[in-house]
C-alpha positions as CSV (number, residue, x, y, z in Angstrom):
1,X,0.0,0.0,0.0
2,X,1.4,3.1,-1.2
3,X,1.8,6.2,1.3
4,X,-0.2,9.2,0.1
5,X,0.1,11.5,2.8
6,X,2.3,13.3,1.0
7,X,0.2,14.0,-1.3
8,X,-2.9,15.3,0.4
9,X,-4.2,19.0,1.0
10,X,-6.1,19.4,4.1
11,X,-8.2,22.3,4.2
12,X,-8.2,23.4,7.5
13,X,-11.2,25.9,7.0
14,X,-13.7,25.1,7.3
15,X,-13.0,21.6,9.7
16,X,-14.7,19.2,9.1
17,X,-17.2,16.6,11.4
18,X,-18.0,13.0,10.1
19,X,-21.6,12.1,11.8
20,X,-20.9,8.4,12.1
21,X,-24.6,6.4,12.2
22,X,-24.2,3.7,13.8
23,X,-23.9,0.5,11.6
24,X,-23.7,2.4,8.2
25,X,-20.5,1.5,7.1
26,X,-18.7,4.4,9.4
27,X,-15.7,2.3,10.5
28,X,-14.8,2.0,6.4
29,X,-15.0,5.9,6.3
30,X,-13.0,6.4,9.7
31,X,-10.8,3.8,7.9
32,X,-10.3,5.6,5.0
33,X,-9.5,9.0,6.5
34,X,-7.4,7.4,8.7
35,X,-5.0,6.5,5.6
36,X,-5.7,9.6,4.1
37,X,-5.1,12.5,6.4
38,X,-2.2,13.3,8.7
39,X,-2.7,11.4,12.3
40,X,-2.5,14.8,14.2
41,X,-5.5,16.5,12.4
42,X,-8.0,13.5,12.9
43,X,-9.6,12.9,16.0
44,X,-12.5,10.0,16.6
45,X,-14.3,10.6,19.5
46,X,-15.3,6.9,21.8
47,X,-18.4,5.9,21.7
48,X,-18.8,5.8,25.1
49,X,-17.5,9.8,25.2
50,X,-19.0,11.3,22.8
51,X,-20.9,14.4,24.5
52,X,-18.1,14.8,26.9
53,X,-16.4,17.8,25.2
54,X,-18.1,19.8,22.6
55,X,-16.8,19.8,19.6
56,X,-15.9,23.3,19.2
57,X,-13.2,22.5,21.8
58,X,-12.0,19.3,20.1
59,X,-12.4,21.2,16.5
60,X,-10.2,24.0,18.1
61,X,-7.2,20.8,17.9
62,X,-8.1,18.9,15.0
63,X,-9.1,19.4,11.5
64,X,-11.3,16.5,11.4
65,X,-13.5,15.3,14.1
66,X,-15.5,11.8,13.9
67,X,-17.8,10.7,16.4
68,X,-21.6,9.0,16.9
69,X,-22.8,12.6,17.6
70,X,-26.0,13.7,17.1
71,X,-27.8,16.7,15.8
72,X,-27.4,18.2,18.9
73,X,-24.0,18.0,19.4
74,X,-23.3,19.2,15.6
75,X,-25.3,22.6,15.8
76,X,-23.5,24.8,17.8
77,X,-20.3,24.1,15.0
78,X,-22.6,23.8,12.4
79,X,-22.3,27.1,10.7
80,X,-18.6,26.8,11.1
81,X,-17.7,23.1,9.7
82,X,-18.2,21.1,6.4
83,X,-20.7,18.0,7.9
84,X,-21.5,15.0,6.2
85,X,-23.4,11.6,7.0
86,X,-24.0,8.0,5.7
87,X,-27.5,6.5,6.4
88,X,-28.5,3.1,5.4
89,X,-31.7,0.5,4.7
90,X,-32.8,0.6,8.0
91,X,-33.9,-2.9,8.5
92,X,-30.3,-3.9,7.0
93,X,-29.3,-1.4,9.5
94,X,-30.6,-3.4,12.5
95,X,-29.6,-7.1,11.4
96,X,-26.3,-5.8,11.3
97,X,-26.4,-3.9,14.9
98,X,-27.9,-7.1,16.5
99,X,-25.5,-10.1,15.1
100,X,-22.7,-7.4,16.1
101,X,-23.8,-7.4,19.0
102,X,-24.2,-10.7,19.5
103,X,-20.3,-10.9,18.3
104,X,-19.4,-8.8,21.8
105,X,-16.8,-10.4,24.4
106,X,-18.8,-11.5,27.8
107,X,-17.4,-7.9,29.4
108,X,-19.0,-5.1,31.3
109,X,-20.5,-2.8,28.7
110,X,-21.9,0.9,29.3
111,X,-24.6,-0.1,26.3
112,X,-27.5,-2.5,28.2
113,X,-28.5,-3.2,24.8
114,X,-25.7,-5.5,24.6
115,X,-26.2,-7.8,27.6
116,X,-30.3,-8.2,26.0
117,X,-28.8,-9.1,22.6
118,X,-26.7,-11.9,24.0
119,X,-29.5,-13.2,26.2
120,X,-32.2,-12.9,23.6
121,X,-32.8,-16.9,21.9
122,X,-32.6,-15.3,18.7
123,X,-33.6,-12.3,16.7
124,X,-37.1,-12.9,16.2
125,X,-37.8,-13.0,20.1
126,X,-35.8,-10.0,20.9
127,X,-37.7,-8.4,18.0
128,X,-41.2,-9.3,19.6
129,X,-40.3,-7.7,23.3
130,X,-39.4,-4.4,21.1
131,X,-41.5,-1.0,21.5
132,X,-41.9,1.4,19.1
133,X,-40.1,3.7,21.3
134,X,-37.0,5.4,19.7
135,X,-33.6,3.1,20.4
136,X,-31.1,2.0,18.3
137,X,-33.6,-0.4,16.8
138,X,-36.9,1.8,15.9
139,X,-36.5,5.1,13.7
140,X,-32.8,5.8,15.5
141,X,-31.5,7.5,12.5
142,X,-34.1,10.0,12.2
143,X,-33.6,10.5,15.7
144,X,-30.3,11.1,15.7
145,X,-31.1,13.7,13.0
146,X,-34.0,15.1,14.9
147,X,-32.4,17.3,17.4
148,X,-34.6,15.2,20.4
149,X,-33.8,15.3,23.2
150,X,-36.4,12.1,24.1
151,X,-38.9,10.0,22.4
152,X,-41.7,11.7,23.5
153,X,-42.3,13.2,20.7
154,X,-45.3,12.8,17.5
155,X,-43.6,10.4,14.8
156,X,-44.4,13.3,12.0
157,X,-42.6,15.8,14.0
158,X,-39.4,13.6,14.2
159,X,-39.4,13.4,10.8
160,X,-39.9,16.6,9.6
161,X,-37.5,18.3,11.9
162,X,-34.8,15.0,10.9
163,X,-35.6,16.1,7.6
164,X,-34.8,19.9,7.7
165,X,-31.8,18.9,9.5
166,X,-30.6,16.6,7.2
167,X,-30.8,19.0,3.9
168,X,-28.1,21.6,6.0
169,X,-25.2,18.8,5.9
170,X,-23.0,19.4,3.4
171,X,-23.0,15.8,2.1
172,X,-25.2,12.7,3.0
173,X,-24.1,9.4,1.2
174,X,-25.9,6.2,1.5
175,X,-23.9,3.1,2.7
176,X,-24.8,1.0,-0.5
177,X,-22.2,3.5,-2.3
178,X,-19.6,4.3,0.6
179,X,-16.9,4.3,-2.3
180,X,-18.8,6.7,-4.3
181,X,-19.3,9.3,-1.0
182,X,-16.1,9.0,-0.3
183,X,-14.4,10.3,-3.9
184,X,-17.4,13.0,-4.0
185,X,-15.7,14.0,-0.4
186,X,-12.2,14.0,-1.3
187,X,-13.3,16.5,-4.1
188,X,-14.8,18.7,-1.7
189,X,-12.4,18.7,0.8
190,X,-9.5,18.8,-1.7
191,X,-8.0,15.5,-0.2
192,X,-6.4,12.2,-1.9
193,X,-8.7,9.7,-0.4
194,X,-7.2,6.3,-0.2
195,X,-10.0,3.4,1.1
196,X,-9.5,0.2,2.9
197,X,-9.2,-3.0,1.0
198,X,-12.2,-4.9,1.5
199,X,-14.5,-4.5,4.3
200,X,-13.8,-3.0,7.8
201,X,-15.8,-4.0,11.2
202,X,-17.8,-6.3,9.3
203,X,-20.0,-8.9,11.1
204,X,-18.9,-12.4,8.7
205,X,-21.8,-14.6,8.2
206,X,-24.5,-12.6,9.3
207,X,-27.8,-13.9,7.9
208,X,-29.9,-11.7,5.3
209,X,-33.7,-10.8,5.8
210,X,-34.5,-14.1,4.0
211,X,-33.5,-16.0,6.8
212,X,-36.4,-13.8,9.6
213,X,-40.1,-14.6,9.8
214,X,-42.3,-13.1,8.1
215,X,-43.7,-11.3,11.3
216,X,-40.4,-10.3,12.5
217,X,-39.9,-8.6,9.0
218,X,-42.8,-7.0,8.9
219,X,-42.2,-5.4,13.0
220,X,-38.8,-4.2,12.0
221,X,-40.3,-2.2,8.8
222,X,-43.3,-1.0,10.8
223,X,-40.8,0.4,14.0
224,X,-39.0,1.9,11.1
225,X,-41.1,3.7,9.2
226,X,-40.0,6.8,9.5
227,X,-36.1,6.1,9.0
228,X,-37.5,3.9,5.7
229,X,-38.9,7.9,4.5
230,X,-35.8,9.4,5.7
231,X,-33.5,7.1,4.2
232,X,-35.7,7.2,1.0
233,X,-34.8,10.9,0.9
234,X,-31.2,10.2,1.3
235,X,-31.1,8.0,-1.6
236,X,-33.1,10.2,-3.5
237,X,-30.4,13.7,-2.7
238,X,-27.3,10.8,-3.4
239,X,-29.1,10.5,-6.6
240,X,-29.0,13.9,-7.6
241,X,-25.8,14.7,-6.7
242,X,-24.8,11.6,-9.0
243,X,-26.7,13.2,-11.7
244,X,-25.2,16.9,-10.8
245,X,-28.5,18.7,-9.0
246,X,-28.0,18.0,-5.6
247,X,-30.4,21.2,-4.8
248,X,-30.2,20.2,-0.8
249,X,-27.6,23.0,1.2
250,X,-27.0,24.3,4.4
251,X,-29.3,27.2,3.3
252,X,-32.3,25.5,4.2
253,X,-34.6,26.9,7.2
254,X,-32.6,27.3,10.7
255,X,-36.3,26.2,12.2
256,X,-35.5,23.3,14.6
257,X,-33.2,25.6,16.9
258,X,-35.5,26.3,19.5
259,X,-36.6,22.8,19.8
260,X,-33.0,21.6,20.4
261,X,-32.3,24.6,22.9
262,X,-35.3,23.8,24.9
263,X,-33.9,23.5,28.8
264,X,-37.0,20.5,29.9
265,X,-38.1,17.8,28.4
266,X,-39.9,14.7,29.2
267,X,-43.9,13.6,29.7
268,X,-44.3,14.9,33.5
269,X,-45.1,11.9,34.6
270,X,-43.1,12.2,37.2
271,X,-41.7,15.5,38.0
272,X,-38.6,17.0,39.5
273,X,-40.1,19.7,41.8
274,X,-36.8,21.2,43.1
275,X,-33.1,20.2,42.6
276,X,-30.7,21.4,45.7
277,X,-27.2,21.8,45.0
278,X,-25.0,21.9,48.2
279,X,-21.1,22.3,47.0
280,X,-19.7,22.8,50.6
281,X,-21.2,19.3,51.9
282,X,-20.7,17.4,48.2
283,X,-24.4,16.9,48.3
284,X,-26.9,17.4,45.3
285,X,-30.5,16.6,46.1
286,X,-33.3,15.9,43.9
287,X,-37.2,16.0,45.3
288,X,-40.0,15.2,43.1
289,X,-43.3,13.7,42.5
290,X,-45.1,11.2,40.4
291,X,-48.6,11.1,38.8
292,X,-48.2,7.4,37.3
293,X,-47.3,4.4,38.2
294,X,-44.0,3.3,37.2
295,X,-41.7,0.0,38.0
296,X,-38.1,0.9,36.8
297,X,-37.7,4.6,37.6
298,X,-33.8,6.1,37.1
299,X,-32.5,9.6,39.1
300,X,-29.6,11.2,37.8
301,X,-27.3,13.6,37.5
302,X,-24.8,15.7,35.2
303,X,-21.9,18.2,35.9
304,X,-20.7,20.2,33.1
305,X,-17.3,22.7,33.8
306,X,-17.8,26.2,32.5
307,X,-16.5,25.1,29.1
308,X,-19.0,22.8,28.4
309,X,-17.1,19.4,29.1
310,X,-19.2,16.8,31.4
311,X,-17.0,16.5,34.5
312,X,-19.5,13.4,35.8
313,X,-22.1,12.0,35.4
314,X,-24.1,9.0,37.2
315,X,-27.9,8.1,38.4
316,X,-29.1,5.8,40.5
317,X,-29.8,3.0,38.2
318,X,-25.9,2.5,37.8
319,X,-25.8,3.0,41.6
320,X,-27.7,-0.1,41.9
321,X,-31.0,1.4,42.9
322,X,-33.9,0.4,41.8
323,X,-37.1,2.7,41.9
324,X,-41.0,2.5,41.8
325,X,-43.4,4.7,42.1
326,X,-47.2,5.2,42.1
327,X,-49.6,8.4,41.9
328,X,-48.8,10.4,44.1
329,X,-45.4,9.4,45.7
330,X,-42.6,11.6,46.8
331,X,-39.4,11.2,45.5
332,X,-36.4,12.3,47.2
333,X,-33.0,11.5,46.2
334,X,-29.5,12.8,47.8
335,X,-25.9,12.1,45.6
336,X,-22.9,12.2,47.7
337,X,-20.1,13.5,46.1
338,X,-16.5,14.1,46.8
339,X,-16.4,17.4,45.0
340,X,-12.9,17.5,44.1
341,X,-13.1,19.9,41.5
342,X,-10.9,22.6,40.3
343,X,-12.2,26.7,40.7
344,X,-15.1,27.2,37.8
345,X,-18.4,27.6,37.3
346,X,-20.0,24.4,36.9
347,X,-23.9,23.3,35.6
348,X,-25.8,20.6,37.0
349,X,-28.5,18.3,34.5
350,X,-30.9,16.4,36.2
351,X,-33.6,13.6,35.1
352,X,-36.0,11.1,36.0
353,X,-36.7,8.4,33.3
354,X,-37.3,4.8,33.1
355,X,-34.5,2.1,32.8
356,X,-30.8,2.7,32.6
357,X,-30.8,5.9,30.1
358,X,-33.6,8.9,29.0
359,X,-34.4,6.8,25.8
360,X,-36.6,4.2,27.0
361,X,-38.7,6.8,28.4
362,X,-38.0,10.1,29.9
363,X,-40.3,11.3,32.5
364,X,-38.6,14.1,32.6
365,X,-35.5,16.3,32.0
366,X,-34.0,19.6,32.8
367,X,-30.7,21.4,31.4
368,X,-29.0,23.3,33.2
369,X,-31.4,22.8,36.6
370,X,-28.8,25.0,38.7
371,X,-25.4,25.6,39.1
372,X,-22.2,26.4,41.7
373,X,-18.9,28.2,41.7
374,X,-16.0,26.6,43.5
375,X,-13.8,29.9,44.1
376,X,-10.1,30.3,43.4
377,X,-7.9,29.4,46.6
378,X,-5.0,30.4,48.0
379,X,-1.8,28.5,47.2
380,X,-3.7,26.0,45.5
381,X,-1.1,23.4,44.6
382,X,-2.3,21.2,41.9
383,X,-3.6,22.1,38.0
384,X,-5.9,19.8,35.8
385,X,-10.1,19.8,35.9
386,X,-10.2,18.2,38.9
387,X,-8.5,18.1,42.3
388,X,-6.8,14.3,43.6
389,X,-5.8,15.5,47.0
390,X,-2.2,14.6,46.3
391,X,0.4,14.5,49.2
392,X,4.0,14.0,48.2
393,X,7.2,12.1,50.1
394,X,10.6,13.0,48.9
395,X,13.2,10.5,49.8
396,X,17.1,11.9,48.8
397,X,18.9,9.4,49.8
């Protein structure tokens, strides 16, 4: 394989951000830029911290930042970067996410949707226990794209605002014609792009829709209706920017801001009445209320520094508490915290949702619920974003 790094002209401005679906052929892509641009412009964000930074902090470092971001993350840079996207079939889309899955070592995993793949008999009886809530297996893609924070949400109002949001990328290929995205992107961004041979965090073997029931076929296209119209729009822009009228540009209407900015979110079903932040005990309290009864309710908490990176985060479902609730119930909930933390203004998020994360259903949810200052202190003898309580012991002989 021939080096071509010599040969490639990064334009720095505008950067660029890769919004890596999921399952759509991303890992080629990341491949492919990976051989294609220098190592200290290109940056992929974890999975499992995406959201941590923003990315006008990591874009401040690298020319091109790749991640499993979503629309939420992308529109504070958007005005400022060249973004593009692949989407895919979404039923192919799922297969592939579930016999991944299945693939995973027996580890601890931060995604519980791993642990119920592995346990699941087979597809078709996971596929019968799903809702048509939005997860990485119903309409994620157009959630993704939505700008929401939470399923709770009218299906038409996903779509139209996944949409909108969709025609202001600069590029959105489809992953049955990755090699064809990628040489429209190099002569956008002015780069050699050199692809992988073959294919790249492939799942071998993985059985077609042939081998499903019919039922389970028809569940998957019916929980995925409305990525089946976005990705239908997808191929249909890839298709006219094959045939040279791509009209779609980041000129479109700027009218899904205000839903994306929006501080709560949820269904009130069960409230957060008043969040307590008490920095000089390391205690933040949460009391609330609930109107419905509910089996598998999560508490939790976010702290954000005054740049916008998430210092912590944890709820009480990690904890290992479990909640229920009935009409009527209180809820109070105090996290103990060893606030170690460095002089800054910091944020606290809180929720209340069901299950390990907002997704399977967020009761709800409120940015930026309060916030503390931790002063600057005299001889303070340490630097970083958060404080260890080092002691030191110097031997000299």
């Amino acid at each position: 394989m021939s080096d071509v790094r010599g040969a490639v002209t990064v334009q720095h401005t505008p950067r660029t951000v890769f919004l890596h679906m999921p399952k759509t052929g991303g890992w080629w892509v990341l491949s492919s830029l990976q051989r294609s641009l220098p190592p200290d412009t290109l940056y992929a964000v974890p999975s499992e911290r995406v959201g941590d930074v923003p990315l006008s902090v990591l874009l401040a470092n690298y020319g091109t930042v790749v991640g499993h971001f979503s629309w939420r993350h992308l529109l504070p840079v958007l005005d400022d970067c060249f973004t593009f996207t692949f989407l895919r079939d979404p039923v192919e889309r799922v297969l592939s996410l579930y016999y991944f899955y299945r693939r995973q070592a027996d580890v601890p995993n931060l995604d519980h949707w791993v642990e119920r793949v592995k346990r699941s008999r087979d597809i078709d009886t996971f596929v019968d226990e799903l809702t048509g809530h939005p997860s990485p297996w119903s309409n994620w893609q157009t959630f993704i794209l939505s700008g929401m924070r939470d399923g709770e949400h009218a299906p038409s109002a996903m779509l139209d605002a996944a949409s909108r949001n969709m025609a202001r990328l600069n590029l959105v290929g489809v992953q049955d014609d990755l090699g064809g995205g990628l040489r429209v992107l190099g002569r956008l961004r002015g780069w050699n792009v050199e692809t992988p041979e073959g294919r790249v965090n492939d799942t071998p073997g993985r059985p077609g829709t042939q081998a499903l029931q019919p039922r389970t076929l028809e569940k998957l296209r019916a929980l995925n209706e409305l990525d089946a119209a976005l990705f239908e729009q997808a191929r249909q822009r890839w298709a006219a920017h094959v045939a040279g009228h791509d009209v779609a540009s980041a000129s479109a209407p700027n009218n899904t801001d205000i839903e994306v900015q929006v501080n709560e979110s949820g269904t009130r079903e069960v409230l957060i009445d008043r969040v307590t932040i008490d920095d000089a005990h390391g205690q933040i309290v949460i009391d609330g209320h609930s109107l419905t009864q509910a089996d598998d309710v999560t508490v939790g908490i976010r702290i954000t520094n005054g740049a916008g990176v998430v210092i912590f985060g944890t709820n009480t479902w990690l904890l290992g508490q479990r909640l229920s609730v009935r009409p009527g119930d209180p809820l109070h909930v105090v996290f103990r915290l060893d606030m170690g933390l460095v002089p800054d203004t910091y944020t606290v998020t809180a929720a209340i949702h069901e299950g390990p994360d907002h997704l399977v259903r967020c009761f709800h949810w409120i940015e930026r619920a309060g916030q503390f200052v931790r002063p600057p202190r005299p001889g303070q003898s340490f630097g970083g974003l958060v404080d260890l309580r080092a002691s030191v012991e110097v031997t000299t002989r």
